[in-house]
TIRO-2110 file (N, C-alpha, C; in Angstrom, 1 decimal):
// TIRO-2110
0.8, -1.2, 0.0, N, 1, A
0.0, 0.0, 0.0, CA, 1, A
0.9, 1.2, 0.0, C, 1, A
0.4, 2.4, -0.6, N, 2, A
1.5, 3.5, -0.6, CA, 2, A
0.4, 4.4, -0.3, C, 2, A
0.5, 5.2, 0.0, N, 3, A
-0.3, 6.6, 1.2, CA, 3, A
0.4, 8.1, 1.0, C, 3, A
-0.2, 9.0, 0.3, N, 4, A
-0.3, 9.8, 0.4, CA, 4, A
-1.2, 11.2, 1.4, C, 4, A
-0.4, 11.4, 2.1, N, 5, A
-1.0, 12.8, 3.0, CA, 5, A
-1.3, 14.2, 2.5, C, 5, A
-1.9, 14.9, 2.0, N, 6, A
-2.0, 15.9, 1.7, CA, 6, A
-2.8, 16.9, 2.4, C, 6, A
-1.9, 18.3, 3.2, N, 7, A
-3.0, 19.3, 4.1, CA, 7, A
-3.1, 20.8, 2.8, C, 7, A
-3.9, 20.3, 2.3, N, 8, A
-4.7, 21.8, 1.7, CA, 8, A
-5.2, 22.7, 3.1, C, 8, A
-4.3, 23.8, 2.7, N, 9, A
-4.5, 24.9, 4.2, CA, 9, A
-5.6, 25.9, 3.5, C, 9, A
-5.8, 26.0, 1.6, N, 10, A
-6.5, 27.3, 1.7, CA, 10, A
-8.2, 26.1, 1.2, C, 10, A
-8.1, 25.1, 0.9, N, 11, A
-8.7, 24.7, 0.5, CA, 11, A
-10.5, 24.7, 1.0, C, 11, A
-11.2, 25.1, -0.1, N, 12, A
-12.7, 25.2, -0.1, CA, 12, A
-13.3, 23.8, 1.3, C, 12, A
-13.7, 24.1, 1.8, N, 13, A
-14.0, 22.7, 2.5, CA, 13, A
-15.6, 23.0, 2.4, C, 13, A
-16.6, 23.5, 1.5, N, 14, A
-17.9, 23.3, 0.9, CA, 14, A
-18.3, 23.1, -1.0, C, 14, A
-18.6, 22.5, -1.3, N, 15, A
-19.0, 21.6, -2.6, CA, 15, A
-19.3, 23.1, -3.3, C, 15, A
-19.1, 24.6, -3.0, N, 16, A
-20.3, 25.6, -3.5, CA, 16, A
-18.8, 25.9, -4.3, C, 16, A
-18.1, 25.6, -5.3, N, 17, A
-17.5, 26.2, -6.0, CA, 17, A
-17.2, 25.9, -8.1, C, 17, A
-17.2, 26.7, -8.6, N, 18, A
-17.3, 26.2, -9.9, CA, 18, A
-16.0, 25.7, -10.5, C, 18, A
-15.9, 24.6, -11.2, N, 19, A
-15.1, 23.6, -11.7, CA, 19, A
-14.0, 24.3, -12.6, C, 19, A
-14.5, 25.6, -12.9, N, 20, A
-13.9, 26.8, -14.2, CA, 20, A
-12.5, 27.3, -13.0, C, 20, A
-13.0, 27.4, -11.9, N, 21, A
-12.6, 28.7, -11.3, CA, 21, A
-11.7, 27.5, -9.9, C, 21, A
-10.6, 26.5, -9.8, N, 22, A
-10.5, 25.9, -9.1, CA, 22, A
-9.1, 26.5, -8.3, C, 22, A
-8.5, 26.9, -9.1, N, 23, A
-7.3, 27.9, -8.6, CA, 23, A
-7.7, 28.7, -7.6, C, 23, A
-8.6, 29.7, -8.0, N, 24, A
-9.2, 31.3, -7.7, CA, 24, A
-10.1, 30.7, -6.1, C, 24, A
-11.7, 30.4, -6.7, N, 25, A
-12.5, 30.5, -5.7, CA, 25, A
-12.7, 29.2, -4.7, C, 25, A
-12.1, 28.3, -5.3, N, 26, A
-12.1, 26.9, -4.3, CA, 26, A
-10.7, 27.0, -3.5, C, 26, A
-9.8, 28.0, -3.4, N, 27, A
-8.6, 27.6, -3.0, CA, 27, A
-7.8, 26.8, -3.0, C, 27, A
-7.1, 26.8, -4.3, N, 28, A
-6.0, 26.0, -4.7, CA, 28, A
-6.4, 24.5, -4.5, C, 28, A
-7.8, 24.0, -4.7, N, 29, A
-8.2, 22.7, -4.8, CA, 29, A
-7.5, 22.0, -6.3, C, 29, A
-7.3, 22.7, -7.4, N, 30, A
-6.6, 22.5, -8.7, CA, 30, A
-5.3, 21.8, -8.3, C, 30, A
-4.5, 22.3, -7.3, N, 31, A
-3.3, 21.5, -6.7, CA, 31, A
-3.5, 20.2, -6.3, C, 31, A
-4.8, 20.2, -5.0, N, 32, A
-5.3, 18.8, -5.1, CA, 32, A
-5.8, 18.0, -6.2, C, 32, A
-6.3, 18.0, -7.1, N, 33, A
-6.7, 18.0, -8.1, CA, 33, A
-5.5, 17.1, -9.4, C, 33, A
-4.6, 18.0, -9.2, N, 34, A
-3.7, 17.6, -9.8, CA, 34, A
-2.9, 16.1, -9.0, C, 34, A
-2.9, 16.1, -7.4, N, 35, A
-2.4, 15.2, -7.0, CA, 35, A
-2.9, 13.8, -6.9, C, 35, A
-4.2, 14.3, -7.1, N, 36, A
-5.4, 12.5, -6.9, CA, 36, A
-5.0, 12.4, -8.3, C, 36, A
-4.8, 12.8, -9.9, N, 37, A
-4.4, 12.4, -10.6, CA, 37, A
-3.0, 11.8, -10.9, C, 37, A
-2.1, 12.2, -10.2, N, 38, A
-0.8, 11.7, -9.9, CA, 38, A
-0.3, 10.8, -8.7, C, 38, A
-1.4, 10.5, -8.5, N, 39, A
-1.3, 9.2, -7.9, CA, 39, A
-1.8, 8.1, -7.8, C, 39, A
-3.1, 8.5, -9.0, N, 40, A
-3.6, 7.4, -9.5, CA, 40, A
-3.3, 6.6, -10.6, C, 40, A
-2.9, 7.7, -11.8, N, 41, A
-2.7, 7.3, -13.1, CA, 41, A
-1.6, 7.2, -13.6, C, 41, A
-1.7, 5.9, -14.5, N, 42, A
-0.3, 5.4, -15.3, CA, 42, A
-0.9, 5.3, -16.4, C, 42, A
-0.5, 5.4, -17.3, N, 43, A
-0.5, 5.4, -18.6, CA, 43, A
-1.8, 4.2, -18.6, C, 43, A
-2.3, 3.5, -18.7, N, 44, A
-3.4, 2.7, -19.2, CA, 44, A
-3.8, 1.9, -18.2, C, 44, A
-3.9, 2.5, -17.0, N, 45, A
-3.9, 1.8, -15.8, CA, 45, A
-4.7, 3.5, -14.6, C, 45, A
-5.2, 2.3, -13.5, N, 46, A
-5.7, 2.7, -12.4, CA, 46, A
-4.2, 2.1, -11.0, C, 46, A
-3.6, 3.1, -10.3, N, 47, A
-3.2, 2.4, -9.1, CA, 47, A
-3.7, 1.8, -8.0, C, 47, A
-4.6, 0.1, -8.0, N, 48, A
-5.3, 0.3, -7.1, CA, 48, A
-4.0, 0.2, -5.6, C, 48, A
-3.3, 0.0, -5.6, N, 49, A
-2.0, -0.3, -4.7, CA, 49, A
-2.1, 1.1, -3.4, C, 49, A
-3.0, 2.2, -3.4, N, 50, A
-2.8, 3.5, -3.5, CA, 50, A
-4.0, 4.2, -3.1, C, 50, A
-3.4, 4.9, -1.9, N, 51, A
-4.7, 5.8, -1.0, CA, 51, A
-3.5, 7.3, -0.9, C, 51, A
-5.1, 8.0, -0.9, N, 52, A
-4.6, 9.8, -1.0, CA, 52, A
-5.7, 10.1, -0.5, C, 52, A
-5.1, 10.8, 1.0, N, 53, A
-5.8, 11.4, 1.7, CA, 53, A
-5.7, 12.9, 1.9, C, 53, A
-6.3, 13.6, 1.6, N, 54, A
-6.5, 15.4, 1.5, CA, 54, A
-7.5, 16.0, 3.0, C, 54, A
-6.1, 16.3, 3.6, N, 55, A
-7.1, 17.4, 5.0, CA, 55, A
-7.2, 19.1, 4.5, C, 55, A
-8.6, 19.3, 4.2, N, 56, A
-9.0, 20.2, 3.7, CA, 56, A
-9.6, 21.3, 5.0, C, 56, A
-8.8, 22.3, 4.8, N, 57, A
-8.5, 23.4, 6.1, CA, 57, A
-8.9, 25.1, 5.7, C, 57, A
-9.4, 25.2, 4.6, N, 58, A
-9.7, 26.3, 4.0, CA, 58, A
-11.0, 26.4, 4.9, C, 58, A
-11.9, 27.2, 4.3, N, 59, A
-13.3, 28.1, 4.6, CA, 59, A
-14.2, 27.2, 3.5, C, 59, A
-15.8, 27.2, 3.9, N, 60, A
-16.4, 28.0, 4.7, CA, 60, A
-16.4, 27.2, 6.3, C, 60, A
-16.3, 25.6, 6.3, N, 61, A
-16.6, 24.7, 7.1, CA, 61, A
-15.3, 23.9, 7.6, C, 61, A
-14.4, 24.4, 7.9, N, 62, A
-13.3, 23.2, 7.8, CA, 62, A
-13.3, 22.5, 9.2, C, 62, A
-12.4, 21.9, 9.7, N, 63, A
-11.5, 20.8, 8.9, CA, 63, A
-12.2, 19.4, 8.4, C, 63, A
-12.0, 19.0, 7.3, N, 64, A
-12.6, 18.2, 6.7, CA, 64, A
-11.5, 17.0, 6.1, C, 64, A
-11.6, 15.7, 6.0, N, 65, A
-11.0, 14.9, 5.5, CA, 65, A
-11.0, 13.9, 4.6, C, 65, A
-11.0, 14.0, 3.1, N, 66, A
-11.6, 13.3, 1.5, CA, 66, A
-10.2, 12.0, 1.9, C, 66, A
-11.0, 10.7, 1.5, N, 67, A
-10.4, 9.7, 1.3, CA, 67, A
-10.6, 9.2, -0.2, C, 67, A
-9.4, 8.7, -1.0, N, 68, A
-9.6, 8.3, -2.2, CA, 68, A
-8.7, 6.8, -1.6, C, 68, A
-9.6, 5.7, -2.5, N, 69, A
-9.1, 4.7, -2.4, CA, 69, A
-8.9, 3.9, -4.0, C, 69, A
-7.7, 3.9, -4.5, N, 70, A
-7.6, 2.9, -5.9, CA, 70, A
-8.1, 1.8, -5.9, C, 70, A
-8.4, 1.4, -4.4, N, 71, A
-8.8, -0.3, -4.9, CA, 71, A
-10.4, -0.1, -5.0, C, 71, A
-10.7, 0.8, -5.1, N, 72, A
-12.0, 0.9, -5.5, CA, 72, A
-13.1, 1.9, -6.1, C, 72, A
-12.0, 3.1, -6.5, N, 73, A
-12.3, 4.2, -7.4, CA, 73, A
-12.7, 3.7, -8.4, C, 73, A
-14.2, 4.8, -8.8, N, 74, A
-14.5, 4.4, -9.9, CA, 74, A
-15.0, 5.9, -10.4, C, 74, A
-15.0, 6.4, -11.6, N, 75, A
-15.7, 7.8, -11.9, CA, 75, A
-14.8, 8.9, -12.3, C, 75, A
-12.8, 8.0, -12.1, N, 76, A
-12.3, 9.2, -12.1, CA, 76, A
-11.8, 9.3, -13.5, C, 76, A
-11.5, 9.8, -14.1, N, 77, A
-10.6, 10.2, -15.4, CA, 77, A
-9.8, 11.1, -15.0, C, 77, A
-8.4, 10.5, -16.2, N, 78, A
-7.1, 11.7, -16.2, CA, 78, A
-7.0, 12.9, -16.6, C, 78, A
-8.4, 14.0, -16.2, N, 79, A
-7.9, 15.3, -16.1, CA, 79, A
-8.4, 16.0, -15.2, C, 79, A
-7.8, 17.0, -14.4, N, 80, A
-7.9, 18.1, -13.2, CA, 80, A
-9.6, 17.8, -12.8, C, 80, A
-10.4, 18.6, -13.9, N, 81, A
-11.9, 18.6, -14.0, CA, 81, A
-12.4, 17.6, -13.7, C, 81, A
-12.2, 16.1, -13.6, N, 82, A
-12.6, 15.1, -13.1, CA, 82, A
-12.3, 14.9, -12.0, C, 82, A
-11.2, 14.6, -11.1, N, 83, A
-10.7, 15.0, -10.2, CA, 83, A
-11.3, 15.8, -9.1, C, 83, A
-11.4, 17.2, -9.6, N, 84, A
-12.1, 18.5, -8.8, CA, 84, A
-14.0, 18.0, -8.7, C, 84, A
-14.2, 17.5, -9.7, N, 85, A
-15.7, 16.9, -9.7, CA, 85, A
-15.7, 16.0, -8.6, C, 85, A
-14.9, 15.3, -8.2, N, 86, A
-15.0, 14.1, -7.3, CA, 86, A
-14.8, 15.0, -6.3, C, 86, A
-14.1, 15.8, -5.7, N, 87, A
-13.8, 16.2, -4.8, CA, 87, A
-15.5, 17.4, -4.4, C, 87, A
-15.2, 17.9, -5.4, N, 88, A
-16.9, 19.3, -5.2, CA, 88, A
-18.1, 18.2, -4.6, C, 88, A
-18.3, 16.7, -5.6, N, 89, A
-19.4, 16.5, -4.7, CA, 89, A
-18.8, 15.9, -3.6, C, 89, A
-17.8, 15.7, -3.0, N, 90, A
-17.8, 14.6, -1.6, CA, 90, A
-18.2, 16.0, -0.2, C, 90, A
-17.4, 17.0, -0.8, N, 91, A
-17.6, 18.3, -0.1, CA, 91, A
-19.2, 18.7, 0.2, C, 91, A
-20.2, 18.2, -0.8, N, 92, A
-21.4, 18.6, -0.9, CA, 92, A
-22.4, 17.7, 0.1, C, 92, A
-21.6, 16.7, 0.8, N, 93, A
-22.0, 15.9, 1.8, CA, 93, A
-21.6, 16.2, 3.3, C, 93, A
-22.8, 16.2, 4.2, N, 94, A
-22.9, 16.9, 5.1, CA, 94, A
-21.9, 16.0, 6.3, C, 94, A
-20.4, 16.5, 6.4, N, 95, A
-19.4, 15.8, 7.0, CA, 95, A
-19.3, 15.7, 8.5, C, 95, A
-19.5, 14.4, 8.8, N, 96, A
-19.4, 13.8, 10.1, CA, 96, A
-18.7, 13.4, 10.6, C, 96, A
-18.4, 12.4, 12.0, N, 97, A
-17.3, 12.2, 12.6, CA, 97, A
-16.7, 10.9, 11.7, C, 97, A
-18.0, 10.1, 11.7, N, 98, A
-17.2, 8.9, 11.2, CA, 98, A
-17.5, 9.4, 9.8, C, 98, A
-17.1, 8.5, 8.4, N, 99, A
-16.8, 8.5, 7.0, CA, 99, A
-18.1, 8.4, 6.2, C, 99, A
-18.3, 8.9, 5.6, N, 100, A
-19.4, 9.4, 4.9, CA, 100, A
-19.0, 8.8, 3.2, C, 100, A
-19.5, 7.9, 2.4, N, 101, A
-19.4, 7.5, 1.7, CA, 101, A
-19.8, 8.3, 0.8, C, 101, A
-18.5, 9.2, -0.9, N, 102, A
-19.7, 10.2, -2.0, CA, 102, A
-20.0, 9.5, -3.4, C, 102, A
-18.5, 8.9, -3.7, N, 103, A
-19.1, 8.2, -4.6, CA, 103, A
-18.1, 6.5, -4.7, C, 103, A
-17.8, 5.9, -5.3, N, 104, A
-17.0, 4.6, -5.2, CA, 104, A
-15.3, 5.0, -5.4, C, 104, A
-14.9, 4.4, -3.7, N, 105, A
-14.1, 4.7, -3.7, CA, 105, A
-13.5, 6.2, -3.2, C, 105, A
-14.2, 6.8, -2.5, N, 106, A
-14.6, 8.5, -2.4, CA, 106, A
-15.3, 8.8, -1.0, C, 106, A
-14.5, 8.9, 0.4, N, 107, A
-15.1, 8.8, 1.6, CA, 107, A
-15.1, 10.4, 2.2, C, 107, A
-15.7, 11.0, 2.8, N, 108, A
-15.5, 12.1, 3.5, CA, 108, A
-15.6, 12.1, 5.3, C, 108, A
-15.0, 13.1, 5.9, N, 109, A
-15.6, 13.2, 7.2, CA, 109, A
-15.0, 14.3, 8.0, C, 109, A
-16.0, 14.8, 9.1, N, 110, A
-14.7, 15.8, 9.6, CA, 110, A
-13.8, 15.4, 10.6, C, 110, A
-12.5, 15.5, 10.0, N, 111, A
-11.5, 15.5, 11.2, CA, 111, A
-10.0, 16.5, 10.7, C, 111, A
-9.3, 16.5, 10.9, N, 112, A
-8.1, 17.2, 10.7, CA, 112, A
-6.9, 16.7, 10.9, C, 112, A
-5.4, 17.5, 10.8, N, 113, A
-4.7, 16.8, 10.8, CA, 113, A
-3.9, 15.3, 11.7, C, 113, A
-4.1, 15.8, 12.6, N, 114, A
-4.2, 15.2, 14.2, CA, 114, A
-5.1, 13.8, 14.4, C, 114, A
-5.9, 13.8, 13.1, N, 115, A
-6.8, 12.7, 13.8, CA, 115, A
-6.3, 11.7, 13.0, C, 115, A
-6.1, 11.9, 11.4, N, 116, A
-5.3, 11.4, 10.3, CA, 116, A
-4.5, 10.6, 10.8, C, 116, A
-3.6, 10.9, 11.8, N, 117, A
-2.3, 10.9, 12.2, CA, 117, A
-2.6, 9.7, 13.1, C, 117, A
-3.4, 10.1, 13.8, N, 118, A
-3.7, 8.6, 15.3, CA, 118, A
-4.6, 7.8, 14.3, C, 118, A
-4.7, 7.8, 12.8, N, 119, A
-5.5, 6.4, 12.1, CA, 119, A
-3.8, 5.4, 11.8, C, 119, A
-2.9, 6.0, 12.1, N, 120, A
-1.4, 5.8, 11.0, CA, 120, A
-0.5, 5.4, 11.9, C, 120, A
0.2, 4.1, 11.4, N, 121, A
1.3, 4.0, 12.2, CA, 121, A
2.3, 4.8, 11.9, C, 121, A
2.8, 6.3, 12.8, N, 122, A
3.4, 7.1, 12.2, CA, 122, A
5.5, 6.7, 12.5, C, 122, A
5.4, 5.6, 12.4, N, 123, A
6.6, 5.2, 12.3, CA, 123, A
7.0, 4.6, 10.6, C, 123, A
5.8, 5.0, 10.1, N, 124, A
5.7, 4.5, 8.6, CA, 124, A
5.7, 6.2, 8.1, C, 124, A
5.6, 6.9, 8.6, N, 125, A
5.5, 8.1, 7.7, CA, 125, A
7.1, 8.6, 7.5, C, 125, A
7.0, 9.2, 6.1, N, 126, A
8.2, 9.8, 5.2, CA, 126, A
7.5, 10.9, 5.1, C, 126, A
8.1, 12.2, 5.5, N, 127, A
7.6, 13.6, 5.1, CA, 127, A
9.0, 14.0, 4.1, C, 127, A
7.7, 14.4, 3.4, N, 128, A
8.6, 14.7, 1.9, CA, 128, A
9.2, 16.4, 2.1, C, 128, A
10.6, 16.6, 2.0, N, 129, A
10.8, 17.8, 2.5, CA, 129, A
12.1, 18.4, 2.0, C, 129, A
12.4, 19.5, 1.4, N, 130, A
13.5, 19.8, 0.6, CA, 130, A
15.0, 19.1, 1.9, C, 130, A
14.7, 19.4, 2.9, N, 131, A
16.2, 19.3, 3.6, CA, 131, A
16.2, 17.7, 4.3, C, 131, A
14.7, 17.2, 3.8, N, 132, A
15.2, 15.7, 4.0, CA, 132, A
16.8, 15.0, 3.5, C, 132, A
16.8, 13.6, 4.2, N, 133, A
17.8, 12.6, 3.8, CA, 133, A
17.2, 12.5, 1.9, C, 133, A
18.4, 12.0, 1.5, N, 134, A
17.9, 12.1, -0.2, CA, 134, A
17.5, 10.2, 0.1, C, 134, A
16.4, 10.6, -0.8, N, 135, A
15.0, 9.4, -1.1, CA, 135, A
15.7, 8.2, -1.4, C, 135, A
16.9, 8.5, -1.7, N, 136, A
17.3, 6.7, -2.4, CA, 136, A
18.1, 6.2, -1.1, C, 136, A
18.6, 7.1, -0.2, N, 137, A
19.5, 6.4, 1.2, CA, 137, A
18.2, 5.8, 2.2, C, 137, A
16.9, 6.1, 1.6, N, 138, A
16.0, 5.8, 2.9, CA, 138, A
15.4, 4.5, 2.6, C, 138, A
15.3, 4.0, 3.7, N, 139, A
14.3, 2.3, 3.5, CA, 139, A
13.4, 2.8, 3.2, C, 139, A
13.0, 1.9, 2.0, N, 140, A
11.4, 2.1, 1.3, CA, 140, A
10.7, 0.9, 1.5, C, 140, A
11.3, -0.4, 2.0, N, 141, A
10.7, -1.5, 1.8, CA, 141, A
9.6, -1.7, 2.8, C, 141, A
8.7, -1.0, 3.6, N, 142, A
7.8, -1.4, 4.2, CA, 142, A
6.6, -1.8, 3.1, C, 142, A
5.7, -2.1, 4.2, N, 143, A
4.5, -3.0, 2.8, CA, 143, A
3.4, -1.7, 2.9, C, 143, A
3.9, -0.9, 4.1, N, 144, A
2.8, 0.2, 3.9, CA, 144, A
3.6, 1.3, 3.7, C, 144, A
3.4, 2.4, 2.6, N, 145, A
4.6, 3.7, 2.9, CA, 145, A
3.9, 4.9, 2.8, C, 145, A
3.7, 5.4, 4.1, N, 146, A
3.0, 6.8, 3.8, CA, 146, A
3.4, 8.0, 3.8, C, 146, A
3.4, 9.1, 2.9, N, 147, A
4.2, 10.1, 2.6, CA, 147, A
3.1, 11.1, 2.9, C, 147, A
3.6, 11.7, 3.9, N, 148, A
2.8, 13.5, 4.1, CA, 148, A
3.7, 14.4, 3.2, C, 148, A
3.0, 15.4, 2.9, N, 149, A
3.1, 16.7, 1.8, CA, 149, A
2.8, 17.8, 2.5, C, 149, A
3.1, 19.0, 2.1, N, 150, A
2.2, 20.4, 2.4, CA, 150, A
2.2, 20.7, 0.8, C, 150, A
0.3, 21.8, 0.8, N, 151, A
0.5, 22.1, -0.7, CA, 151, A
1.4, 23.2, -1.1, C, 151, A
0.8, 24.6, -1.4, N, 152, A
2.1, 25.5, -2.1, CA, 152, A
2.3, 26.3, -0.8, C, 152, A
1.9, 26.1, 0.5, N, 153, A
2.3, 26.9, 1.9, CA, 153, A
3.1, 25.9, 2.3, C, 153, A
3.3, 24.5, 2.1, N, 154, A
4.3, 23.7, 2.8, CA, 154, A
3.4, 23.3, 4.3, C, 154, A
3.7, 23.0, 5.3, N, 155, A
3.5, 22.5, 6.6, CA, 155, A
3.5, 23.5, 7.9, C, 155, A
2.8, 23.9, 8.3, N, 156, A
3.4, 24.9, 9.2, CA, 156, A
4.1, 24.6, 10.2, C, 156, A
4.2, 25.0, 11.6, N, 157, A
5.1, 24.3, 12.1, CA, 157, A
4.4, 23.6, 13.3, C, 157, A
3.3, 24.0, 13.4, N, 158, A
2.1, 23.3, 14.0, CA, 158, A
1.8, 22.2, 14.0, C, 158, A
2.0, 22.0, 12.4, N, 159, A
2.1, 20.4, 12.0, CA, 159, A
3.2, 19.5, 11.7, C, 159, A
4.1, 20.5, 11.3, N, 160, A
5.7, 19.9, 11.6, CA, 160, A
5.6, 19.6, 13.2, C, 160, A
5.2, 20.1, 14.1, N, 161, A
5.4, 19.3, 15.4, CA, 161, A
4.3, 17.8, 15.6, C, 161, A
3.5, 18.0, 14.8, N, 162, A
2.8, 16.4, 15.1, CA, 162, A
3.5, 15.4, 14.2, C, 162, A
4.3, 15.6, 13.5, N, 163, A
5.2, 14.2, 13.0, CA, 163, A
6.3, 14.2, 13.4, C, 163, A
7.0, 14.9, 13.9, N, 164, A
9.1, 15.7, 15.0, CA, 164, A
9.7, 14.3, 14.4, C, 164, A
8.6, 13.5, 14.6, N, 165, A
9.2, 11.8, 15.0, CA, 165, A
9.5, 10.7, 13.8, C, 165, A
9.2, 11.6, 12.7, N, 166, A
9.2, 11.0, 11.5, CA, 166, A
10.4, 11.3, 10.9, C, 166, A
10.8, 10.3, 10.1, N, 167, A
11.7, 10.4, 8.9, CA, 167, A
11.5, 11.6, 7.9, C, 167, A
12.6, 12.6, 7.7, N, 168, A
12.6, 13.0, 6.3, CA, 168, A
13.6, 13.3, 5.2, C, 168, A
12.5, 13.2, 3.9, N, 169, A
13.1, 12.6, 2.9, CA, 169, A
13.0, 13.9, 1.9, C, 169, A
14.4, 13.8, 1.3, N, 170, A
14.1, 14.8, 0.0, CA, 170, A
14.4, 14.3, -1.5, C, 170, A
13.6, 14.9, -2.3, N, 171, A
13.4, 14.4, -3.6, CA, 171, A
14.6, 15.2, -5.0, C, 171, A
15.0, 15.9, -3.8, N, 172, A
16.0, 16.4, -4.8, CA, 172, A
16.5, 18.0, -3.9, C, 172, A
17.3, 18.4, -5.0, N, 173, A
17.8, 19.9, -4.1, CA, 173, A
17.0, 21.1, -4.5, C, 173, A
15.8, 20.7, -5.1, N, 174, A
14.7, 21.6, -6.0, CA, 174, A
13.4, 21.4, -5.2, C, 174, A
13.1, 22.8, -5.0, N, 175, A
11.6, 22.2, -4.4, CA, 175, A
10.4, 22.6, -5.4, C, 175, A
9.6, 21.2, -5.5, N, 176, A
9.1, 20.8, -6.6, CA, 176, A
7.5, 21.2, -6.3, C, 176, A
6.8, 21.0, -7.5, N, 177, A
5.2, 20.6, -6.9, CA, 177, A
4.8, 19.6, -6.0, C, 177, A
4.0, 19.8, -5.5, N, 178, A
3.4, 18.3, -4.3, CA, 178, A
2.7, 17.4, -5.8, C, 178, A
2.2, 17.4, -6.7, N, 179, A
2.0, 16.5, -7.8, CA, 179, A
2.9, 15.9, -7.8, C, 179, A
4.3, 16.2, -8.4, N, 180, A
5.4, 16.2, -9.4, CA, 180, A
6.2, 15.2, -8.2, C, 180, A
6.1, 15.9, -6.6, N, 181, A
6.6, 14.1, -5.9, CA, 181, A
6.3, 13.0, -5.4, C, 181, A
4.7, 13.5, -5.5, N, 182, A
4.1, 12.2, -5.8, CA, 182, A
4.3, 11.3, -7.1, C, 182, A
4.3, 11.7, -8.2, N, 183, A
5.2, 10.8, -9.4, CA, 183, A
6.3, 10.1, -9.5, C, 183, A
7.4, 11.0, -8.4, N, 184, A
8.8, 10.8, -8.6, CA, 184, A
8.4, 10.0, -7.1, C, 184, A
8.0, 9.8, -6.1, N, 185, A
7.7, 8.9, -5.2, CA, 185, A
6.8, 7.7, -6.1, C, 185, A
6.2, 7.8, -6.8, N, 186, A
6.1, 6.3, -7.3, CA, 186, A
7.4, 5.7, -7.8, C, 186, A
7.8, 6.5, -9.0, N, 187, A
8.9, 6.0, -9.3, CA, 187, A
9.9, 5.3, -8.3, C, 187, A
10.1, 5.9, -8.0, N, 188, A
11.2, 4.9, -7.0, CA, 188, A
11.0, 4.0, -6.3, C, 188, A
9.4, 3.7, -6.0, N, 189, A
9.0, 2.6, -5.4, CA, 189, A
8.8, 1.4, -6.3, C, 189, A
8.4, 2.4, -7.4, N, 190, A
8.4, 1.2, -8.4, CA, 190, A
9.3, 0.3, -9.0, C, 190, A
10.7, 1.2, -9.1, N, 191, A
11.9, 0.6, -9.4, CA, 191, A
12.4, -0.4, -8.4, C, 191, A
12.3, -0.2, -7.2, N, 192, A
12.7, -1.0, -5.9, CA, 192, A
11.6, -1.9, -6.1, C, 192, A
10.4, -2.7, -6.7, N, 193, A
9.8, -3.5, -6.9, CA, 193, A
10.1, -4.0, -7.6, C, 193, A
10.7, -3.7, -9.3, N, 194, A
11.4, -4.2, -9.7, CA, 194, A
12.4, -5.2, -9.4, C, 194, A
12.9, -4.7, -8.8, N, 195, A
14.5, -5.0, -8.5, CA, 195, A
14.8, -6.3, -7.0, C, 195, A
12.9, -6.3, -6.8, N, 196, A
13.0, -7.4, -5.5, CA, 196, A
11.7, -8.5, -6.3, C, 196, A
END
């Protein structure tokens, strides 16, 4: 299983926004948007191997938490607009403690970063982080690997104190999109499957 974390800080956390405008009026949900597609899709293929979890921390309602699960997504296609569609309606469901099912494969509920965290053995988490250890010196071989992100604000330090305890990892001496290492984190997991 491979696990992506993702804390959207400006992110819409109500369904009331138009698909045109995902940059602008949803708060940078096009970011997420972009990452449920990069971690789903391969060239002619679905990842079911592959969960991405988005803590949505924006206005009007937050904190809220969208579960995408590959082993049983269904609805999604490889562009942004599809993506942001999945996400507008799960937002349009009235979020509760426990998981709220929106569409296949597509869970919602409210909680936040903190609660994410006590679902997770955080001895398994890799925070992906420019001044991490570089990616290829770190054990990857667990059967579960979950990688927390921040989007284009990064992590505050609020939340850097609820992982202190975690490994981190950097993807290079460039700091990249949260998409772009999600990709480059498949890659190298993939290769290390290869290779065992």
């Amino acid at each position: 299983m491979r696990e992506f974390i993702i804390v959207g800080h400006k992110a819409i956390t109500s369904g009331e926004f138009p698909l045109n405008d995902m940059p602008g009026s949803a708060g940078r949900i096009d970011i997420l948007a972009r990452c449920i597609n990069s971690a789903f899709f391969t060239s002619f293929s679905i990842r079911r191997d592959t969960r991405i979890i988005l803590v949505l921390l924006g206005e009007p309602d937050p904190p809220k938490v969208l579960r995408f699960e590959g082993s049983e997504l269904k609805y999604l296609n490889p562009d942004e607009r599809s993506a942001g569609s999945l996400i507008k309606k799960a937002l349009s469901i009235d979020a509760r403690d426990n998981e709220q099912i929106s569409t296949r494969g597509v869970y919602v509920r409210r909680a936040n970063l903190k609660d994410v965290l006590g679902d997770v053995d955080i001895t398994n988490i890799i925070y992906l982080h420019e001044t991490g250890e570089d990616i290829r010196a770190v054990n990857l071989n667990h059967e579960h690997m979950i990688f927390i992100l921040g989007d284009h604000l990064g992590l505050t330090k609020e939340e850097e104190a609820l992982i202190h305890k975690t490994k981190r990892a950097s993807l290079g001496p460039i700091t990249l999109h949260t998409d772009h290492c999600i990709i480059l984190v498949h890659n190298e997991l993939d290769r290390k499957c290869l290779k065992s």
